[in-house]
C-alpha positions, -999 to 999 in steps of 0.1 A, spaced: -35 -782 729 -40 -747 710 -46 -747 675 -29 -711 653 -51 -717 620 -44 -689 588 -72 -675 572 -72 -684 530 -98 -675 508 -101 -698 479 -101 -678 441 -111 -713 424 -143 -710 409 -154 -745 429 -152 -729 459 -158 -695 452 -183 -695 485 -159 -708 508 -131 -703 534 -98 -721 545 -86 -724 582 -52 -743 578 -24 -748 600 -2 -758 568 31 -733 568 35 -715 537 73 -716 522 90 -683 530 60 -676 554 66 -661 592 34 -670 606 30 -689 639 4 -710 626 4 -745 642 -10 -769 665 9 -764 699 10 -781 734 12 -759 758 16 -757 796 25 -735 821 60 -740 819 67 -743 779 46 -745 750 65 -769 722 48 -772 681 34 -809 676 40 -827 641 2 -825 637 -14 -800 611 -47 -795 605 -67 -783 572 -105 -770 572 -119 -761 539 -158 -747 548 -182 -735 522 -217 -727 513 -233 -747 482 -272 -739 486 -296 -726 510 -301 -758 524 -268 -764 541 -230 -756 549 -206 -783 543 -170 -785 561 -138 -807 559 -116 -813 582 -78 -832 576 -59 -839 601 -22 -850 592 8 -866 617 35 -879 602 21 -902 573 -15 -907 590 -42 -886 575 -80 -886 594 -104 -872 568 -138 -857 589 -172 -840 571 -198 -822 586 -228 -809 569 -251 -785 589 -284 -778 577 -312 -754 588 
């Protein structure tokens, strides 16, 4: 599996500190962002999209989100990384 994540950058004051790596199409948008299976012989998009929001609160540690969507499932992870 290879994951094509686009680069946002939140203007919201709550996460004025952070970043966005999603897989999420925009509408309108020609980007090859995706989750894809891929092999030697084809490479084929999956139903799967993924969504991490990662951003800097205090000194003391980075926080990051990851959502993970197929179909109507939805796996919510959090990681918090400190010094």
């Amino acid at each position: 599996m290879t994951g094509v994540l686009r680069f946002e950058n939140p203007q919201d004051k709550q996460r004025e500190r952070g970043f966005i790596l999603t897989s999420l199409k925009q509408s309108g948008d020609k980007g090859d962002e995706g989750i894809y299976y891929v092999t030697k012989w084809f490479t084929i998009r999956l139903p799967i999209n993924e969504h991490f929001t990662v951003w800097y609160r205090r000194q003391a540690y980075i926080k990051s989100k990851l959502v993970i969507k197929c179909g109507f499932l939805e796996f919510r992870f959090f990681q918090l990384i400190t010094p």
